[in-house]
Biopython code that builds the backbone (N, CA, C, O; Angstrom):
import numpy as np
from Bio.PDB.StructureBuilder import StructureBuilder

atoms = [
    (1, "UNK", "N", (63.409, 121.564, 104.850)),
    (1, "UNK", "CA", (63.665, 120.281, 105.473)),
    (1, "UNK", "C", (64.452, 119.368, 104.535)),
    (1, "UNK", "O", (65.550, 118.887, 104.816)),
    (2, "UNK", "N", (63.870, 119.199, 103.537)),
    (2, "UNK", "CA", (65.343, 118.161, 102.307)),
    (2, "UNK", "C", (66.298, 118.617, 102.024)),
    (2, "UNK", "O", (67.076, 117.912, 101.382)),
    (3, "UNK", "N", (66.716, 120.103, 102.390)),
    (3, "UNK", "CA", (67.822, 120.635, 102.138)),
    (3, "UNK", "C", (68.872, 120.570, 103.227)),
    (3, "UNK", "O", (70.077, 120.438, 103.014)),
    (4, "UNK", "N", (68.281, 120.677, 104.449)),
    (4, "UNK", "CA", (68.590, 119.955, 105.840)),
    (4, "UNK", "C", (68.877, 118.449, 105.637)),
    (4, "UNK", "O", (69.990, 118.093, 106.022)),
    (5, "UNK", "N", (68.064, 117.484, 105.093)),
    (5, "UNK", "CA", (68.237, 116.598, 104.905)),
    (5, "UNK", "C", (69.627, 116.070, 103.849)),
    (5, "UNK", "O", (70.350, 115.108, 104.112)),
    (6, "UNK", "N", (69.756, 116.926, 102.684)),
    (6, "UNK", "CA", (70.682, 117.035, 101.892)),
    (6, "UNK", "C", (72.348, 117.162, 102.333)),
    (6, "UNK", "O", (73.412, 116.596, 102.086)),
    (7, "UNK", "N", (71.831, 118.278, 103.141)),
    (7, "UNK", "CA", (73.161, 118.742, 103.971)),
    (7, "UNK", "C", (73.557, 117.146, 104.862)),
    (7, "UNK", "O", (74.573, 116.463, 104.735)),
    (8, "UNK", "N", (73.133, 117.059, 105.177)),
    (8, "UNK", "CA", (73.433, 115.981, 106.190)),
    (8, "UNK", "C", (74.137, 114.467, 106.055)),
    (8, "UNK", "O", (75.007, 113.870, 106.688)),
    (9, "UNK", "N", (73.332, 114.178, 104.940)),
    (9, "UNK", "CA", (74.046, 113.504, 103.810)),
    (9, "UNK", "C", (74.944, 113.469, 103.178)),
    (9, "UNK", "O", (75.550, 112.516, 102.689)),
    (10, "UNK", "N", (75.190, 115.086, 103.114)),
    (10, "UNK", "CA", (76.349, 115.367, 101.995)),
    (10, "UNK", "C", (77.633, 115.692, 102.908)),
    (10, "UNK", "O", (78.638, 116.212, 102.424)),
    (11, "UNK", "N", (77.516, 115.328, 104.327)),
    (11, "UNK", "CA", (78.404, 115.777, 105.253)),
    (11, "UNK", "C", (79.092, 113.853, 105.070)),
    (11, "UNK", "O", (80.309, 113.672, 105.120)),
    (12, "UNK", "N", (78.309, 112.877, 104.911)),
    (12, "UNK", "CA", (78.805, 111.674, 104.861)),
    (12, "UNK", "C", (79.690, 111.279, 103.533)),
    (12, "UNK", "O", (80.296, 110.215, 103.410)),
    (13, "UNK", "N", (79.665, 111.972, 102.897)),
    (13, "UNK", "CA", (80.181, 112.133, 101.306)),
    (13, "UNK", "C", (81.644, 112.327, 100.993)),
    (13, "UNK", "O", (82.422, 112.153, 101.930)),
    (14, "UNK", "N", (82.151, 112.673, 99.775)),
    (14, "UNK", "CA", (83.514, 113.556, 99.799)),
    (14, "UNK", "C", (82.676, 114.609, 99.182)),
    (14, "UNK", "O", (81.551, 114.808, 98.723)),
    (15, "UNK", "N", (84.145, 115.343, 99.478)),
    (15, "UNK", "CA", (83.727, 116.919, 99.701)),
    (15, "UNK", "C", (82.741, 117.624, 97.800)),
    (15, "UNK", "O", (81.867, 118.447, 97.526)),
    (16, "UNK", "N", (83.702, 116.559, 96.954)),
    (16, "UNK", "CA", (82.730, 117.320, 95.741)),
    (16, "UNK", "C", (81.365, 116.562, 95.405)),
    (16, "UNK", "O", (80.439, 117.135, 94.831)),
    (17, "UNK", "N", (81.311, 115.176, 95.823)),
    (17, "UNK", "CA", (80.378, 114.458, 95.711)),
    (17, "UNK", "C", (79.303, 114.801, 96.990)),
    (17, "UNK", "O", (78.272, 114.128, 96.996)),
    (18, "UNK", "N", (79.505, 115.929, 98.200)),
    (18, "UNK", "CA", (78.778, 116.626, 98.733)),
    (18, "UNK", "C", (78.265, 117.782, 97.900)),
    (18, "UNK", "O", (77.128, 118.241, 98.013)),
    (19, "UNK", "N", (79.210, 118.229, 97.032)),
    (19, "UNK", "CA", (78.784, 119.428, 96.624)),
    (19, "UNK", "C", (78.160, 119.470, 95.830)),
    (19, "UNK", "O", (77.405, 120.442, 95.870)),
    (20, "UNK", "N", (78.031, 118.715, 94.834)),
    (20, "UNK", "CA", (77.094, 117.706, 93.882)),
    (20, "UNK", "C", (75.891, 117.474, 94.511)),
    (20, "UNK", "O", (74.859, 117.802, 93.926)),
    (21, "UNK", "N", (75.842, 116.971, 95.587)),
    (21, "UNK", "CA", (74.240, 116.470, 95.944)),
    (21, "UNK", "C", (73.445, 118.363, 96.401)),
    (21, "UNK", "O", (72.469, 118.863, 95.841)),
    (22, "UNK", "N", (74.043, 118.818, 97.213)),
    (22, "UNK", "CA", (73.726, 119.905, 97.309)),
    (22, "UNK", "C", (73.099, 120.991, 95.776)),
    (22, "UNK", "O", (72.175, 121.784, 95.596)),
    (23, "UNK", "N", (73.865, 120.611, 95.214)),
    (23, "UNK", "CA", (73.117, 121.581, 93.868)),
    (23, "UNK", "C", (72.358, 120.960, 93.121)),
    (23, "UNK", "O", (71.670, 121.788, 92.524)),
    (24, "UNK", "N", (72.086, 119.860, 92.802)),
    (24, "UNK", "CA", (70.835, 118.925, 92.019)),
    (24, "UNK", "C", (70.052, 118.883, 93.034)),
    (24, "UNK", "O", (68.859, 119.001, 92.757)),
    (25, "UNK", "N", (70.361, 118.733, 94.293)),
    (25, "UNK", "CA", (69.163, 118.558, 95.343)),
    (25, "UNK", "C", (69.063, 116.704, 95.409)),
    (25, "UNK", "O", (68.052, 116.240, 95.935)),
    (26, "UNK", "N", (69.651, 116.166, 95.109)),
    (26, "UNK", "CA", (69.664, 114.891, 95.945)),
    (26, "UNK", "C", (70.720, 113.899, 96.154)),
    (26, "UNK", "O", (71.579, 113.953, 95.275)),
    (27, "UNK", "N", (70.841, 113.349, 96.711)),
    (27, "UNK", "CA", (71.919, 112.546, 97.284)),
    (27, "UNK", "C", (72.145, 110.988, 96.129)),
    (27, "UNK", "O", (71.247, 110.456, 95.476)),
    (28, "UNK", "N", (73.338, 110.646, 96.177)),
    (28, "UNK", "CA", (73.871, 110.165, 95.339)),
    (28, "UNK", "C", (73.309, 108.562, 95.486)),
    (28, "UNK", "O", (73.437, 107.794, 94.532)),
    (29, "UNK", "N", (72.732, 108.160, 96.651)),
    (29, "UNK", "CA", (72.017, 106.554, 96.691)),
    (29, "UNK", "C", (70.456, 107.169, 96.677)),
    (29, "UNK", "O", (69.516, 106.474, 97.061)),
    (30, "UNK", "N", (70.321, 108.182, 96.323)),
    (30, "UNK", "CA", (68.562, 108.434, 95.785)),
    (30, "UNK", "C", (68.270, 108.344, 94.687)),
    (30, "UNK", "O", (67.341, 107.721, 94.173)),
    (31, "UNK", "N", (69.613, 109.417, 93.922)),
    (31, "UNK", "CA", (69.430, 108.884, 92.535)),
    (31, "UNK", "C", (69.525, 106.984, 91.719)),
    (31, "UNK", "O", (68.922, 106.469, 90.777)),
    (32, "UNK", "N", (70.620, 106.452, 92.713)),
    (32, "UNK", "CA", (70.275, 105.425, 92.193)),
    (32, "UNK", "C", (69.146, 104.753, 92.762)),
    (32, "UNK", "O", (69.117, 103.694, 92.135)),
    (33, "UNK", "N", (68.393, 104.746, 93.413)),
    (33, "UNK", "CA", (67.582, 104.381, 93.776)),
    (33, "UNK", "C", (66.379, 105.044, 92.450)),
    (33, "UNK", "O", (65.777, 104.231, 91.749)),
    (34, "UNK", "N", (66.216, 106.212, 92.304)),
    (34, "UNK", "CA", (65.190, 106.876, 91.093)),
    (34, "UNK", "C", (65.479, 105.739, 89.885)),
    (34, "UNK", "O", (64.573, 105.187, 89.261)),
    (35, "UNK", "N", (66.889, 105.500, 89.681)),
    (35, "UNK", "CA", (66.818, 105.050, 88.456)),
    (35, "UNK", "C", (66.936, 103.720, 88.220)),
    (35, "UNK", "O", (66.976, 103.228, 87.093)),
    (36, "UNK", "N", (67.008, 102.972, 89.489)),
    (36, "UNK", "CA", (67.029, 101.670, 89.880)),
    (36, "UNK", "C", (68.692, 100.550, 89.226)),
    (36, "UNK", "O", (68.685, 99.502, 88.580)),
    (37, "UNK", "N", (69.869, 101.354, 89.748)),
    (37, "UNK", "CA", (70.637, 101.265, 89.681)),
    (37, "UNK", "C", (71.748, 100.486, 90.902)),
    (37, "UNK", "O", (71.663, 100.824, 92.083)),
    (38, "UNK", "N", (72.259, 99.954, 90.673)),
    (38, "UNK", "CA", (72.991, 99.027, 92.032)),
    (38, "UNK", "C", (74.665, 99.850, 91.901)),
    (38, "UNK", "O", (75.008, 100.070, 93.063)),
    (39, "UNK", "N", (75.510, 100.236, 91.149)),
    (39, "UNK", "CA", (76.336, 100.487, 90.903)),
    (39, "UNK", "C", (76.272, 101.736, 90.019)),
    (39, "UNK", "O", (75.192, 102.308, 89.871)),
    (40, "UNK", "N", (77.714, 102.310, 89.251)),
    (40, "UNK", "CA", (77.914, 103.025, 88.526)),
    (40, "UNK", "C", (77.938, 102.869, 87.392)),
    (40, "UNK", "O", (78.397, 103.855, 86.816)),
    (41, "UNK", "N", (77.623, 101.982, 86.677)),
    (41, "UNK", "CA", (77.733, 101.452, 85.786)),
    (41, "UNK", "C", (77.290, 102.505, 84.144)),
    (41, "UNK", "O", (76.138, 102.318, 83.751)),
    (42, "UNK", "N", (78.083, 103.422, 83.368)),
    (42, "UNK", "CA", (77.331, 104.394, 82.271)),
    (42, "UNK", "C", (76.317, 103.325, 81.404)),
    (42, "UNK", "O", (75.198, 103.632, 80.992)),
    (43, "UNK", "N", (76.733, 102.489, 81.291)),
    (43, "UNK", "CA", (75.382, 101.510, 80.385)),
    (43, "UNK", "C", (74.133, 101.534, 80.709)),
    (43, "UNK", "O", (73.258, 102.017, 79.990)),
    (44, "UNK", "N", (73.893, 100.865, 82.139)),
    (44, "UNK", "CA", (73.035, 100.763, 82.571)),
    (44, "UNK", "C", (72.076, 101.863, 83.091)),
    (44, "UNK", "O", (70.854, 101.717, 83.071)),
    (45, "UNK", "N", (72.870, 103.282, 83.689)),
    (45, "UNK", "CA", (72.420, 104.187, 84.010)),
    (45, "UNK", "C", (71.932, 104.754, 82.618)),
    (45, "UNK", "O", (70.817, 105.265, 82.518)),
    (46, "UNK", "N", (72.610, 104.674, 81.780)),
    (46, "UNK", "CA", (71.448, 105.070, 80.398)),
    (46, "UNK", "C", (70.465, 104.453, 80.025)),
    (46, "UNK", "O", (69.590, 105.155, 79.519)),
    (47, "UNK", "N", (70.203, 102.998, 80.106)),
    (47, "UNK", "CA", (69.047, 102.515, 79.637)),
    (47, "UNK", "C", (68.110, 102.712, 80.579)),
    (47, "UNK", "O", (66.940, 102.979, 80.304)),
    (48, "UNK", "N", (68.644, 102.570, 81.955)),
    (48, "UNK", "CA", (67.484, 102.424, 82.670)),
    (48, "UNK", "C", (66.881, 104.004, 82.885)),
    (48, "UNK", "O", (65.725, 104.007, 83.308)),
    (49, "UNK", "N", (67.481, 105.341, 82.661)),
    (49, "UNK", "CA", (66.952, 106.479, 82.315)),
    (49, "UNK", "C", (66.463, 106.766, 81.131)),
    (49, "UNK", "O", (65.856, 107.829, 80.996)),
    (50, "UNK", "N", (66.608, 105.989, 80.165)),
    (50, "UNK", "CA", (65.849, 106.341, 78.443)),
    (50, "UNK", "C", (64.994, 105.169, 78.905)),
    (50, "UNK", "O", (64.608, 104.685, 77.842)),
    (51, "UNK", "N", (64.435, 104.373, 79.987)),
    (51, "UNK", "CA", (63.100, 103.436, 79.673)),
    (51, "UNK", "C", (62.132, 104.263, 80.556)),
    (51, "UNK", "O", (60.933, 104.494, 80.405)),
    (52, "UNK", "N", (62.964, 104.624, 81.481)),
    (52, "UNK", "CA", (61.930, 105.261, 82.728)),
    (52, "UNK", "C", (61.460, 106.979, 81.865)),
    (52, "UNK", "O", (60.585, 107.741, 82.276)),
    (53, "UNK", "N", (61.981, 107.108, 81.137)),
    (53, "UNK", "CA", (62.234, 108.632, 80.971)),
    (53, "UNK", "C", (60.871, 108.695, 80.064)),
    (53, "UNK", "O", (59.984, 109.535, 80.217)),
    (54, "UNK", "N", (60.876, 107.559, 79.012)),
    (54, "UNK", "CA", (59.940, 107.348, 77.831)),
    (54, "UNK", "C", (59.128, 106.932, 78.861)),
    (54, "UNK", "O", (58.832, 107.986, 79.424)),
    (55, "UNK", "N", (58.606, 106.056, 79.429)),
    (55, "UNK", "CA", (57.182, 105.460, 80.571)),
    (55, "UNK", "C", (56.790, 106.440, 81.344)),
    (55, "UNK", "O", (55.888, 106.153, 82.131)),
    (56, "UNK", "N", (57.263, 107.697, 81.361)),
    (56, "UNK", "CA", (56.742, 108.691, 82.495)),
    (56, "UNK", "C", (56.538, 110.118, 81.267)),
    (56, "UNK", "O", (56.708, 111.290, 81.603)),
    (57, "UNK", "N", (56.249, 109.792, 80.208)),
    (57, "UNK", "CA", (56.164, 110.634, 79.201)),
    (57, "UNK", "C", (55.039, 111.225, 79.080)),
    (57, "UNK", "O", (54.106, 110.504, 78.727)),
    (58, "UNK", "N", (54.814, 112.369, 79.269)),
    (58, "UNK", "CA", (53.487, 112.785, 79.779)),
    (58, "UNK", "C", (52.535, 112.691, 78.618)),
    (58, "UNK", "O", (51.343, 112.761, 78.918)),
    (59, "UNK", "N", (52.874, 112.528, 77.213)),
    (59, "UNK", "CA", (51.740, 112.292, 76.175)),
    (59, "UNK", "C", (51.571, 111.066, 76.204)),
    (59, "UNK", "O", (50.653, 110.750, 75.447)),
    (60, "UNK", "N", (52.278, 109.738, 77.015)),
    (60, "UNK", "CA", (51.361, 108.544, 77.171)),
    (60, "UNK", "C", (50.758, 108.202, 78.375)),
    (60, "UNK", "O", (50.424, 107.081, 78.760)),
    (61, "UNK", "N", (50.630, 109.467, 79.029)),
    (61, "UNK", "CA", (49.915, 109.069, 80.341)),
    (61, "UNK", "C", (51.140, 109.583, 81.740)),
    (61, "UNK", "O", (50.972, 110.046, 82.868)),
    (62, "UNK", "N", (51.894, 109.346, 81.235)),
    (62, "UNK", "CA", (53.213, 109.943, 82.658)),
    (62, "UNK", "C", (52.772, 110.747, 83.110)),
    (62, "UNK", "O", (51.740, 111.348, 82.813)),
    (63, "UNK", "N", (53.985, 111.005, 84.483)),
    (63, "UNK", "CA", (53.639, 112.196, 85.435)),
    (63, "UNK", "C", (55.254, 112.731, 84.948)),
    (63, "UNK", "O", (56.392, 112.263, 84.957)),
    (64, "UNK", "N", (54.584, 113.983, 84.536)),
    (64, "UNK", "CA", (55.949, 115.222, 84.200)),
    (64, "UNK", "C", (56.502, 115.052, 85.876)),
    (64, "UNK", "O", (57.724, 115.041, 85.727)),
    (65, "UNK", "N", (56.336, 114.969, 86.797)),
    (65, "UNK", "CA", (56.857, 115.190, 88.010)),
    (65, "UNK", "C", (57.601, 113.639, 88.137)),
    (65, "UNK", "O", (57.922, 113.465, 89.312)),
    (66, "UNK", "N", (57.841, 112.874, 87.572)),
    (66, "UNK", "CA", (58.263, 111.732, 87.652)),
    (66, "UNK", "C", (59.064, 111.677, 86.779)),
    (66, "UNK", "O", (60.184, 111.339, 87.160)),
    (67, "UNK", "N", (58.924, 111.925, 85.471)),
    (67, "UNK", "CA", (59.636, 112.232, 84.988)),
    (67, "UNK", "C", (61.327, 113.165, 84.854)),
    (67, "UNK", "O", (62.482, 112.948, 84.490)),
    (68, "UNK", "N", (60.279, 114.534, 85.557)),
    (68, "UNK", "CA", (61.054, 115.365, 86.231)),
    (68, "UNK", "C", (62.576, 114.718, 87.417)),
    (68, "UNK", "O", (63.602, 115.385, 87.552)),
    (69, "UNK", "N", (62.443, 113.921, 87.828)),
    (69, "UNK", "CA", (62.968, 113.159, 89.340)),
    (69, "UNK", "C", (64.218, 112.287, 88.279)),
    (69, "UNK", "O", (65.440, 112.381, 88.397)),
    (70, "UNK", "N", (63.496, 111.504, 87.321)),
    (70, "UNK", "CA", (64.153, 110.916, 86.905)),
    (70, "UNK", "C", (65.845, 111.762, 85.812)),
    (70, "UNK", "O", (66.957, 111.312, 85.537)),
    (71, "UNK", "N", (65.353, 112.693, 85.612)),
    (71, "UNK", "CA", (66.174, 113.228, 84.732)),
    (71, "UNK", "C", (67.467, 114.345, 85.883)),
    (71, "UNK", "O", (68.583, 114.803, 85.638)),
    (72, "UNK", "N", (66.724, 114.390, 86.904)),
    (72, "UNK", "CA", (67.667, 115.073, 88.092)),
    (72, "UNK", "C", (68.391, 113.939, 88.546)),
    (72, "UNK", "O", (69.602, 114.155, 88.603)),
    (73, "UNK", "N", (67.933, 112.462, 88.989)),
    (73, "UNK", "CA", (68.913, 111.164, 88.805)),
    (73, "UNK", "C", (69.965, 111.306, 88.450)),
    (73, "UNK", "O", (71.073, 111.217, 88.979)),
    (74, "UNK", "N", (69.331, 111.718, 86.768)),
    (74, "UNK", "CA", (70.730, 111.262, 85.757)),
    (74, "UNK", "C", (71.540, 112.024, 85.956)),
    (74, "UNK", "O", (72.690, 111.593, 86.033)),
    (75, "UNK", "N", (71.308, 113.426, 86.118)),
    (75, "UNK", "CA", (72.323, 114.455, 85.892)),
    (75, "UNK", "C", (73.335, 114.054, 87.926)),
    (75, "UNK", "O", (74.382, 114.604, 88.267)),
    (76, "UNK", "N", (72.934, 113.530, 88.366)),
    (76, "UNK", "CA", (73.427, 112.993, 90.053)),
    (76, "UNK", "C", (73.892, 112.201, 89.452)),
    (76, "UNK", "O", (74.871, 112.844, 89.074)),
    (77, "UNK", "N", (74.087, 110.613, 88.719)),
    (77, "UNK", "CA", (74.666, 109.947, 88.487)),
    (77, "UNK", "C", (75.590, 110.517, 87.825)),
    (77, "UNK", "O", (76.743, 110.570, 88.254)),
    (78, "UNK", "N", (75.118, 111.175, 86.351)),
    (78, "UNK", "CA", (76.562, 111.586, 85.728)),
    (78, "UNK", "C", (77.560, 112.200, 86.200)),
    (78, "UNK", "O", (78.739, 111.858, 86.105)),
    (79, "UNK", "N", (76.845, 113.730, 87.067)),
    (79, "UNK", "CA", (78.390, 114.435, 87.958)),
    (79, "UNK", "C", (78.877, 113.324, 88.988)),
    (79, "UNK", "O", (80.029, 113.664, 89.258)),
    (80, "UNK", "N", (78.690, 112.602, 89.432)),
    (80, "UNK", "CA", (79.484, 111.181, 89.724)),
    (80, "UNK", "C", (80.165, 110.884, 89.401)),
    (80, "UNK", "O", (81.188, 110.811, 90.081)),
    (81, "UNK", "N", (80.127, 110.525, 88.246)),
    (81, "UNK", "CA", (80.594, 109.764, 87.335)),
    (81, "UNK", "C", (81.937, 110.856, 86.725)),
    (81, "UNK", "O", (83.127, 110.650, 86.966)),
    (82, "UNK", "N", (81.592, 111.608, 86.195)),
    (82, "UNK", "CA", (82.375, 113.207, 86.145)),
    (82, "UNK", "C", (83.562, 113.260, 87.196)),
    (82, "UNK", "O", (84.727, 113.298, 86.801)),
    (83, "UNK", "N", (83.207, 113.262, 88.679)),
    (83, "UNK", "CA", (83.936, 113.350, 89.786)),
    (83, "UNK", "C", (84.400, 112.473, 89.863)),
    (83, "UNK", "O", (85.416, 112.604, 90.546)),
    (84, "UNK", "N", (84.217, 111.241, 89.438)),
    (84, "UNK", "CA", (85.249, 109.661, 90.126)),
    (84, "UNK", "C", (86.182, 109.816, 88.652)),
    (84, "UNK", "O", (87.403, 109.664, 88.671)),
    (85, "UNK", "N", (85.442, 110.129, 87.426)),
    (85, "UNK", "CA", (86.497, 109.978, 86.288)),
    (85, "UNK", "C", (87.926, 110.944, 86.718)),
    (85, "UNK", "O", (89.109, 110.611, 86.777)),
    (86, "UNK", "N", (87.146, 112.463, 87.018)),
    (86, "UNK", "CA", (88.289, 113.665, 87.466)),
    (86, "UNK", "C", (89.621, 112.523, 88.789)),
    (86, "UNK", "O", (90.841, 112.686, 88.829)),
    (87, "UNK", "N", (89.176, 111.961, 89.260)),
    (87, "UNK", "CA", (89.861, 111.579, 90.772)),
    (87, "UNK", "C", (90.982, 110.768, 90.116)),
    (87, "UNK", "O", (92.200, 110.862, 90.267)),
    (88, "UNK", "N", (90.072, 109.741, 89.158)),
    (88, "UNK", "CA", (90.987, 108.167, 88.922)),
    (88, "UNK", "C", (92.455, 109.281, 87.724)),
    (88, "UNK", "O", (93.641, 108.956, 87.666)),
    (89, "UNK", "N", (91.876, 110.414, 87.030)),
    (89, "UNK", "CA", (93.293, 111.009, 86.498)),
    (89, "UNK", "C", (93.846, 111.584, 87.311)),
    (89, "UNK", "O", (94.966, 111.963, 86.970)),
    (90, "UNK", "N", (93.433, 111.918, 88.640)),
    (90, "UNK", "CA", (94.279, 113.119, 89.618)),
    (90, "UNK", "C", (95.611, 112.062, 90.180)),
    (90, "UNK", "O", (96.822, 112.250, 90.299)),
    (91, "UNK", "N", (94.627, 110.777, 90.471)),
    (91, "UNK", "CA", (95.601, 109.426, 91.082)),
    (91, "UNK", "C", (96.607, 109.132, 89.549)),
    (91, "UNK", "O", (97.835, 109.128, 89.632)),
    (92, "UNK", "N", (96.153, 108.985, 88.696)),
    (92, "UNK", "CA", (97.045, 108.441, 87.600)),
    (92, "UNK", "C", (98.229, 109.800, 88.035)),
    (92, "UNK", "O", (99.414, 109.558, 88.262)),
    (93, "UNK", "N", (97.749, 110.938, 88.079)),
    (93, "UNK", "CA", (99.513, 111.991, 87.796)),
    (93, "UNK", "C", (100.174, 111.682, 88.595)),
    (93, "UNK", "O", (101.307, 111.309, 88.290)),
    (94, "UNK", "N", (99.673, 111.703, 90.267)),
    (94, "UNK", "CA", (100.531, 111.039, 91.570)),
    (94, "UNK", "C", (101.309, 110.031, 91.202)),
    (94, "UNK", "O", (102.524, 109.954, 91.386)),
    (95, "UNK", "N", (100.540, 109.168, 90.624)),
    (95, "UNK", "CA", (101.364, 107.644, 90.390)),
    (95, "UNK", "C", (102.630, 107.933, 89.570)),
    (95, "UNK", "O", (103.699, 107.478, 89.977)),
    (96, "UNK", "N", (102.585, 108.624, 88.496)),
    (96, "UNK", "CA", (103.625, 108.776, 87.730)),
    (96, "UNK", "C", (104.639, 110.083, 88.086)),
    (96, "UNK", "O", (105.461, 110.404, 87.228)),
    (97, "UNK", "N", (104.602, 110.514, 88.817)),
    (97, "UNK", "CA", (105.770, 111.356, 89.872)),
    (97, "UNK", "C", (106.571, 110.516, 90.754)),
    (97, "UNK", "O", (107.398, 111.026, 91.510)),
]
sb = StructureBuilder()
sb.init_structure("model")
sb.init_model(0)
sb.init_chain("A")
sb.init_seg("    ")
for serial, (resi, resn, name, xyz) in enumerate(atoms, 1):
    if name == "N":
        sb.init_residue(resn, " ", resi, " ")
    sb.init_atom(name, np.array(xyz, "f"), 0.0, 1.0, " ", f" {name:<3s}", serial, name[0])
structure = sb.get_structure()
């Protein structure tokens, strides 16, 4: 069923930022939502994954499964981030032809 769900989602997407949600297993406004993120921002998506990451630390009490969520986030934010960096050079070569 979340993979159904995934798919479905990832049909609203572009095609690599579908393909992305499909292999981490979640969609690209979940992760920011996990990591409590409004934008793309690399700053912020790091702190707010090294605070959540340390508070869900299972030798101070965390849930490894929360933890777990949070670190699949990051790796959804970063191939994002990966894919919009790849795009904005694909547009820079166009421009200069």
């Amino acid at each position: 069923a979340s993979q159904a769900a995934a798919d479905a989602r990832g049909r609203a997407e572009r095609p690599q930022s579908a393909a992305a949600s499909r292999i981490i297993g979640i969609s690209l406004q979940e992760a920011q939502q996990i990591l409590n993120v409004s934008s793309l921002n690399p700053e912020e998506i790091q702190k707010n994954y090294e605070h959540l990451f340390k508070v869900n630390d299972k030798s101070v009490g965390g849930s490894f499964y929360l933890q777990s969520k949070v670190v699949r986030a990051k790796e959804r934010l970063d191939e994002e981030l990966r894919i919009q960096a790849k795009g904005d050079k694909e547009k820079g070569r166009k421009a200069e032809t």
